[in-house]
C-alpha positions in Angstrom: 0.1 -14.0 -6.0 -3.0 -16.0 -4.8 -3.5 -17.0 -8.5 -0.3 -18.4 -8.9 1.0 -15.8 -11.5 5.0 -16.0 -11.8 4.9 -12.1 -12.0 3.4 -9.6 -10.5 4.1 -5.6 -12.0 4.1 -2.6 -9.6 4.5 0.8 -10.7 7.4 2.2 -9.5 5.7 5.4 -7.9 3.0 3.5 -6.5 5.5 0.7 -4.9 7.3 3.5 -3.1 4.4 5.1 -1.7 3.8 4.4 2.2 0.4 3.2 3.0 -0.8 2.8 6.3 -3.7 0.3 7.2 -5.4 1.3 10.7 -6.6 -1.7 12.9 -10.5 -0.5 13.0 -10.7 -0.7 16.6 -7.6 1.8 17.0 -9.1 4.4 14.2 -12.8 3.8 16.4 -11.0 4.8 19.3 -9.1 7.9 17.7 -12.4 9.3 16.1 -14.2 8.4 19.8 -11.4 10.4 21.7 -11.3 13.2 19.7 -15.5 13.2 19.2 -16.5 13.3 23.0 -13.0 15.2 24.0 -12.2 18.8 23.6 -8.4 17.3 22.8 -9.4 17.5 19.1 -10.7 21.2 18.8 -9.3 22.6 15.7 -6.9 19.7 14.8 -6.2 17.7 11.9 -4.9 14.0 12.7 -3.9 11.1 10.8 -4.8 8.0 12.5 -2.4 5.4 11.6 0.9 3.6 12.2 4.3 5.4 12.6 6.8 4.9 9.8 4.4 3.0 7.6 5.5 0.7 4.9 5.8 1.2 1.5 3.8 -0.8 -1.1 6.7 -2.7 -1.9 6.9 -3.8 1.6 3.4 -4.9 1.6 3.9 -7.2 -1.7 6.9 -8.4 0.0 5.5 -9.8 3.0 2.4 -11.1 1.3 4.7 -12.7 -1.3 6.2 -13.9 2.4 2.8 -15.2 3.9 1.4 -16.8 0.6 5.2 -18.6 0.3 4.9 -17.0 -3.6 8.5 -17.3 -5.2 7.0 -15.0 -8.2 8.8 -11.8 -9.4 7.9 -8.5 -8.5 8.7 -6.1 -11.7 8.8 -2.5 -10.9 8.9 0.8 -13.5 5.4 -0.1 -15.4 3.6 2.0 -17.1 0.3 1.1 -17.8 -1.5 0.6 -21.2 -3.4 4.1 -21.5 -6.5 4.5 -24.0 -4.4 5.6 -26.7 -3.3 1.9 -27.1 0.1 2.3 -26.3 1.8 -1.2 -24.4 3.9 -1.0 -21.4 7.7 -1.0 -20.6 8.9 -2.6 -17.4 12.2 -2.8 -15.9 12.8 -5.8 -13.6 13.9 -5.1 -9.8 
């Protein structure tokens, strides 16, 4: 987006996947709390945002901050080492 391409290809699994991106601060915090707290004792805990975004969120709204009019194409598959091209289907 940043170089100015007209497309930018996402595949399809990994656009769908929901990624969140802690604020380091918040994440210090979390690990300090648990750390210096019995409160974490035997726990497992993901430090991050409720309902986090997909990817395809995440292009949108940079496509949003960069004020890109590109096209996102979804349903890629990557060239693998056998040589093979890709196939994409446009969203």
């Amino acid at each position: 987006m940043s170089a100015h391409n007209s497309v930018v290809m996402l595949d399809e699994a990994w656009a769908a996947w929901r990624t969140t991106y802690g604020f380091v601060d918040d994440v210090a915090d979390a690990i300090k709390t648990v750390a210096l707290t019995d409160l974490g004792v035997g726990e497992t805990f993901n430090v991050g945002e409720a309902g986090a975004p997909t990817h395809r969120v995440w292009a949108a709204r940079f496509a949003e901050a960069l004020g890109w009019q590109g096209e996102v194409v979804e349903n890629v598959i990557f060239p693998r080492k056998s040589g093979r091209g890709y196939a994409a289907r446009r969203s």
